[in-house]
C-alpha positions as CSV (number, residue, x, y, z in Angstrom):
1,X,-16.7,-3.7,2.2
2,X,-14.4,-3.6,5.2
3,X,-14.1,-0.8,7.8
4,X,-12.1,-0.1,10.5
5,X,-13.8,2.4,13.3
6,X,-11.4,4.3,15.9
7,X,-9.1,1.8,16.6
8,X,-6.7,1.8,19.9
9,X,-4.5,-0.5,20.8
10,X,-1.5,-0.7,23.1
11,X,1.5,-3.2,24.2
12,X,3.0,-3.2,27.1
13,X,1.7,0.5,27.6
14,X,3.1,1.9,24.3
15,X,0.4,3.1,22.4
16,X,0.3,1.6,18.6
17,X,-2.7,2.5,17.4
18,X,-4.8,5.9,18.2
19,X,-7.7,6.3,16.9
20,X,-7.4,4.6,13.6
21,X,-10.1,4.9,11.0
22,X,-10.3,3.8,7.4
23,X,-12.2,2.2,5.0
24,X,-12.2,-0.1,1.8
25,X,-14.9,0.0,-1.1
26,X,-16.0,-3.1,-3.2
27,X,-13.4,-3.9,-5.4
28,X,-10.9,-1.4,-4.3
29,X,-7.2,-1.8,-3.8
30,X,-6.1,-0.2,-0.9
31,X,-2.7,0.3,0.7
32,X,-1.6,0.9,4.3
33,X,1.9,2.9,4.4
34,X,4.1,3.9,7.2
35,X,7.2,3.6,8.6
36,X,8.0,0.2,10.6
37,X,6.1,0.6,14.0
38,X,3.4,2.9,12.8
39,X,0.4,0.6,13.0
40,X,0.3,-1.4,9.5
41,X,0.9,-5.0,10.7
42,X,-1.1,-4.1,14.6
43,X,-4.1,-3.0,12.2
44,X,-3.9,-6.1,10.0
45,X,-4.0,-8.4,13.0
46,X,-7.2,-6.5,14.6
47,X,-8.8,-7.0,11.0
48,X,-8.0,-10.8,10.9
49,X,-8.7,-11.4,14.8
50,X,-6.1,-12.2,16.0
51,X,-4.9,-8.8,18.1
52,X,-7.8,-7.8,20.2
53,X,-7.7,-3.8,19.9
54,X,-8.1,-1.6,22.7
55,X,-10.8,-0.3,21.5
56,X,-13.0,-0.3,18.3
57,X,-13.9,-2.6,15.8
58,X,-14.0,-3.8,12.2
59,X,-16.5,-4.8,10.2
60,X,-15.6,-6.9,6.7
61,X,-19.2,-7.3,4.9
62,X,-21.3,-5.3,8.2
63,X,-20.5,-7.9,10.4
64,X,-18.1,-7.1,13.3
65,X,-15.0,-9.3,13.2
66,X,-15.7,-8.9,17.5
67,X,-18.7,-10.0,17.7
68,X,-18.8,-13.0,14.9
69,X,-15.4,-13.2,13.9
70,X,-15.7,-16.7,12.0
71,X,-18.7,-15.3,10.1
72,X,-17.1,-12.0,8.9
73,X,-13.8,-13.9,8.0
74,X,-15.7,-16.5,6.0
75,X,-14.8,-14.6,2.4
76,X,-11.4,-13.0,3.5
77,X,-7.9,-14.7,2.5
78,X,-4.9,-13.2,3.8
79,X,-1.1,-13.6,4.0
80,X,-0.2,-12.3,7.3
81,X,3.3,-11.9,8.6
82,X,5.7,-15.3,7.4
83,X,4.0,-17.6,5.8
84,X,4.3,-20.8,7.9
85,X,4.6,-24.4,6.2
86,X,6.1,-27.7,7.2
87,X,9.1,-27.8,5.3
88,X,9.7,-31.8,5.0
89,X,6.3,-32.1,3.1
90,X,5.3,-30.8,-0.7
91,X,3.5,-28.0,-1.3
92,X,0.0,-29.9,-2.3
93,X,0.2,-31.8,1.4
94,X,0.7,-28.4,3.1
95,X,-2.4,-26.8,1.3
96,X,-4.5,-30.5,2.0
97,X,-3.7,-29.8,5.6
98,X,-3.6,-26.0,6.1
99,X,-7.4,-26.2,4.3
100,X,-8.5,-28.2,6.6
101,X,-8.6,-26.5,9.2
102,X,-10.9,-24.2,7.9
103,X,-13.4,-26.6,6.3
104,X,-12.1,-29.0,4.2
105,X,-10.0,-29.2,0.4
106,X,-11.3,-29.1,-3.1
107,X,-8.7,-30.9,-5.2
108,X,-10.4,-29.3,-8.3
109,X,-10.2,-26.1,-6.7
110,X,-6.6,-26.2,-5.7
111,X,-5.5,-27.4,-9.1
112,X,-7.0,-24.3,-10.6
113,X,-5.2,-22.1,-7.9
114,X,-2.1,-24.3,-8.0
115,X,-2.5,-23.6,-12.2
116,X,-3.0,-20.0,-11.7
117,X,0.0,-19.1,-9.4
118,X,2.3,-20.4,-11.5
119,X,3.2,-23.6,-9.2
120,X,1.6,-26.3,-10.8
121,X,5.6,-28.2,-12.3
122,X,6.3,-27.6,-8.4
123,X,3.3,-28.3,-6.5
124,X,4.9,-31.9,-5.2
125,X,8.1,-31.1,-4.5
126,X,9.2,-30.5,-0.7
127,X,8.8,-26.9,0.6
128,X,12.3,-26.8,1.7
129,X,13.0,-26.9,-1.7
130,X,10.9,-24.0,-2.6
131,X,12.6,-20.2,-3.2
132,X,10.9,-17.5,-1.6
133,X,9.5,-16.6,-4.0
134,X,7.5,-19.9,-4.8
135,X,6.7,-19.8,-0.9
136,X,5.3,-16.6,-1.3
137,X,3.0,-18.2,-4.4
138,X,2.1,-21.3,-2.2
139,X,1.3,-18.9,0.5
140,X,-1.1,-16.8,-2.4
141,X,-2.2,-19.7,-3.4
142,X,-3.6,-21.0,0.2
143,X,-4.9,-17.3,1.1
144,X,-7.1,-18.4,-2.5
145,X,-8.2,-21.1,-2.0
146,X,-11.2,-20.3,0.1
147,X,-12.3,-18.1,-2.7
148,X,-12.4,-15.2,-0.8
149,X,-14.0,-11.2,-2.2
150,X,-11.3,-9.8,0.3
151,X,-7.5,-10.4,0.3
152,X,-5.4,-9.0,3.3
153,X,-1.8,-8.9,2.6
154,X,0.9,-7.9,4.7
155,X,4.0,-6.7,3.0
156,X,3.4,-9.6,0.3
157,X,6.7,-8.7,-2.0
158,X,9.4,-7.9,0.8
159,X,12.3,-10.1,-0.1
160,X,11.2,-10.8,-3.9
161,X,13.4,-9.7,-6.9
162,X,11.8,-7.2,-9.3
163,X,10.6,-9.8,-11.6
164,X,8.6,-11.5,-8.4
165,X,7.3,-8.0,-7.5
166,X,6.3,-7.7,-11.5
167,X,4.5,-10.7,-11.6
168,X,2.7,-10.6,-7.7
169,X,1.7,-6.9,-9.1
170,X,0.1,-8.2,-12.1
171,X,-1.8,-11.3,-10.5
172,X,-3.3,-8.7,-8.0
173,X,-4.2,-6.2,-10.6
174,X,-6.0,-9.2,-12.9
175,X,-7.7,-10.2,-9.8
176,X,-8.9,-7.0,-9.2
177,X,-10.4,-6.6,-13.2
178,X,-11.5,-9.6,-13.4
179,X,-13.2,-11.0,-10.2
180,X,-13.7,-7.6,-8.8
181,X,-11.2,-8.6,-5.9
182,X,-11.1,-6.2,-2.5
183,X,-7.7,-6.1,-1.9
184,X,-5.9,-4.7,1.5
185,X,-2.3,-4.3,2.0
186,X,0.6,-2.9,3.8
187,X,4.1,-2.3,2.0
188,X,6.9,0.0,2.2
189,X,7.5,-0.1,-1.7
190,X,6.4,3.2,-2.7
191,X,6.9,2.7,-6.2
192,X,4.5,-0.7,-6.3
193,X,2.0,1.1,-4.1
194,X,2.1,4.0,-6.7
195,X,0.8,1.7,-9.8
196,X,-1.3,-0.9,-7.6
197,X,-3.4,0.6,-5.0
198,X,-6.6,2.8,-5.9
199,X,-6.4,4.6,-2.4
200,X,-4.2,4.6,0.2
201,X,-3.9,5.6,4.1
202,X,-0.7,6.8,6.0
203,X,0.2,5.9,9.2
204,X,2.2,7.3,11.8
205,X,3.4,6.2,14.8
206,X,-0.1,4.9,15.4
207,X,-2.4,7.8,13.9
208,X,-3.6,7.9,10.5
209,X,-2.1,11.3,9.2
210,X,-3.6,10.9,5.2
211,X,-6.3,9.1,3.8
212,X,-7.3,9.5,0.4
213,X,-6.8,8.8,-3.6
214,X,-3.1,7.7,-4.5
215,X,-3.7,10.8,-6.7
216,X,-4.6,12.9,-4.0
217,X,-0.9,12.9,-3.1
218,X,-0.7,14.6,-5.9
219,X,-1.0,18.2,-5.6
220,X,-1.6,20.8,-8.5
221,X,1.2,22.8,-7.4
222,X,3.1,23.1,-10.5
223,X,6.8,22.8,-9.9
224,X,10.0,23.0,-12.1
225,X,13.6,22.7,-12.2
226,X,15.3,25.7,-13.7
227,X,18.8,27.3,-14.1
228,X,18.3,31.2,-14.1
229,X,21.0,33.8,-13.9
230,X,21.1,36.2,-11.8
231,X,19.9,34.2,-9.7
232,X,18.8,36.6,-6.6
233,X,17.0,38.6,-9.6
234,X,15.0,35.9,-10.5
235,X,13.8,34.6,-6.9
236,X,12.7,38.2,-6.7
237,X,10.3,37.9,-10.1
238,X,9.4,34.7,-8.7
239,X,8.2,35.7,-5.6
240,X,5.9,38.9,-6.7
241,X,4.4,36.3,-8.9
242,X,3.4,34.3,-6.2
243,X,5.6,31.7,-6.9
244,X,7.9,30.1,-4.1
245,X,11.8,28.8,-4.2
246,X,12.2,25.2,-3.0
247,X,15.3,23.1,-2.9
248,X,17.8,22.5,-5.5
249,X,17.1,25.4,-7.6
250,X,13.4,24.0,-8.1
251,X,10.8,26.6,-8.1
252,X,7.1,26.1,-7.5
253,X,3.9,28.0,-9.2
254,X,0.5,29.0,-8.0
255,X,-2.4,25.7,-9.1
256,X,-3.0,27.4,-12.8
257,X,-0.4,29.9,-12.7
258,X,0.8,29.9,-16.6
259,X,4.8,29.6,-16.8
260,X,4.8,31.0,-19.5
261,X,4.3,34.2,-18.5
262,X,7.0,34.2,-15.7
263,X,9.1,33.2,-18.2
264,X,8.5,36.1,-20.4
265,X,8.9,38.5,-17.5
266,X,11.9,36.9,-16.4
267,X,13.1,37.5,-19.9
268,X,12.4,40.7,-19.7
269,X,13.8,42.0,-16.6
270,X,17.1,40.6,-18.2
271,X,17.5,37.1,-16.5
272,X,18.8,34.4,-18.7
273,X,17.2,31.2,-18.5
274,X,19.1,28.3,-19.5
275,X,16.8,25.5,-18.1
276,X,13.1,25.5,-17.3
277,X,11.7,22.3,-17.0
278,X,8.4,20.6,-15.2
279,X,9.2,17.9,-12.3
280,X,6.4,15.6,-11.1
281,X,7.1,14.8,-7.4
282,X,7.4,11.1,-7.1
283,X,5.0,9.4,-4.0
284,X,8.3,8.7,-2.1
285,X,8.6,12.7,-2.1
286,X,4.9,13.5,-1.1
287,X,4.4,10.6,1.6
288,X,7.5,12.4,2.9
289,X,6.4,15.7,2.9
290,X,3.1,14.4,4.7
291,X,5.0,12.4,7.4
292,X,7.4,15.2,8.1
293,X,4.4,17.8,8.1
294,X,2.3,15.2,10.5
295,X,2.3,16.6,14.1
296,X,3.7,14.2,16.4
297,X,1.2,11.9,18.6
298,X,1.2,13.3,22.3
């Protein structure tokens, strides 16, 4: 559905993209991650036309955004960067004007939206009366309204409490089952990315470094927390086993090693094992371990 081919781009001479590739299927949510500066926002702005790369190009739908930009942006709704409004005027007038600039407003339509983003008691009420997080739904609500198959979101809950981030979550998810939604994002919130996105790519300072299956970053490396005493007797068992030591007494297995049996072993070259228990690495510990393993960019 949308693909981005080798994209460059630099500012001021400082490279921000290198050679960036990804794609997203039909239907797909897909998350950008990174550190601020690595790309996420630069590669957001090439995809909505509005930051001319370098070079490369994206297509949404196999048509280049370069070549027919209004054409391949005809089904795409986005929230890009702060969501601008006029303040002195209500949420409806904003969405009357900001729609028509891009082909004109369906009351009916808008109602439904307005209905289904949960701003229908506030829709007339000024806009500098609105929280952020009702901003951020007029803002959802606008990116919706042209009825778009792709949604491009950039860092869409930063700034909303954890029962905003819940409920944005959830209205993404339901989009996704029940309209078959594309969805593209960036965020920093490993923990949202984790339960929203079906696939995700890493960026760092510029490159891509990972692209794959949220459970990709998953490896099958078994790995456990124990307490075992003596303890240089055990790392010895450990390690004829094939095993390796990590930090904070956790210990990590060959994929399909059986624990069992280096437990009996350990057992019976005399160690006492007071705790052996399985950890599951959260995402926030692999995208780590891949940024940290990532060469650097020359």
């Amino acid at each position: 559905m949308l693909v981005a081919n080798n994209l460059f781009k630099k500012f001021a001479g400082k490279p921000a993209l290198a050679d960036v590739s990804f794609h997203v299927r039909p239907g797909e949510i897909y998350g950008l991650l990174g550190h601020n500066g690595a790309g996420k926002s630069t590669s957001l702005g090439i995809i909505l036309g509005m930051v001319m790369p370098d070079q490369g190009d994206v297509t949404i739908g196999g048509i280049s955004v370069l070549k027919d930009r209004s054409k391949a942006l005809r089904k795409v709704g986005a929230i890009f960067e702060s969501p601008a409004f006029y303040d002195y005027l209500s949420g409806w007038e904003n969405l009357k004007i900001l729609m028509s600039y891009s082909g004109g407003f369906d009351e009916k339509a808008a109602r439904a939206v307005i209905d289904r983003v949960g701003l229908t008691k506030r829709v007339h009420s000024k806009v500098r009366t609105y929280s952020h997080g009702m901003r951020q739904r007029l803002a959802l609500a606008q990116a919706l309204l042209p009825e778009p198959e792709v949604l491009l979101l950039d860092e869409p809950t930063d700034g909303l409490d954890p029962e905003g981030i819940k409920w944005f979550r959830e209205f993404i998810l339901n989009l996704r089952d029940e309209r078959g939604m594309t969805v593209l994002f960036n965020s920093h919130l490993l923990g949202e990315v984790e339960l929203m996105c079906d696939r995700v790519a890493i960026l760092r300072e510029g490159r891509r470094v990972f692209e794959g299956p949220v459970q990709g970053l998953h490896d099958d490396t078994p790995v456990f927390e124990v307490e075992l005493e003596p303890w240089g007797t055990a790392c010895g068992i450990i390690h004829c086993l094939g095993g390796e030591i990590l930090a904070d007494r956790r210990i990590a297995l060959k994929p399909g090693a059986d624990p069992a049996a280096l437990v009996e072993k350990l057992v019976g070259a005399g160690v006492r094992v007071r705790a052996f228990s399985p950890v599951r690495r959260s995402l926030e510990d692999l995208y780590m371990e891949i940024l940290n393993g990532a060469p650097s960019p020359n």
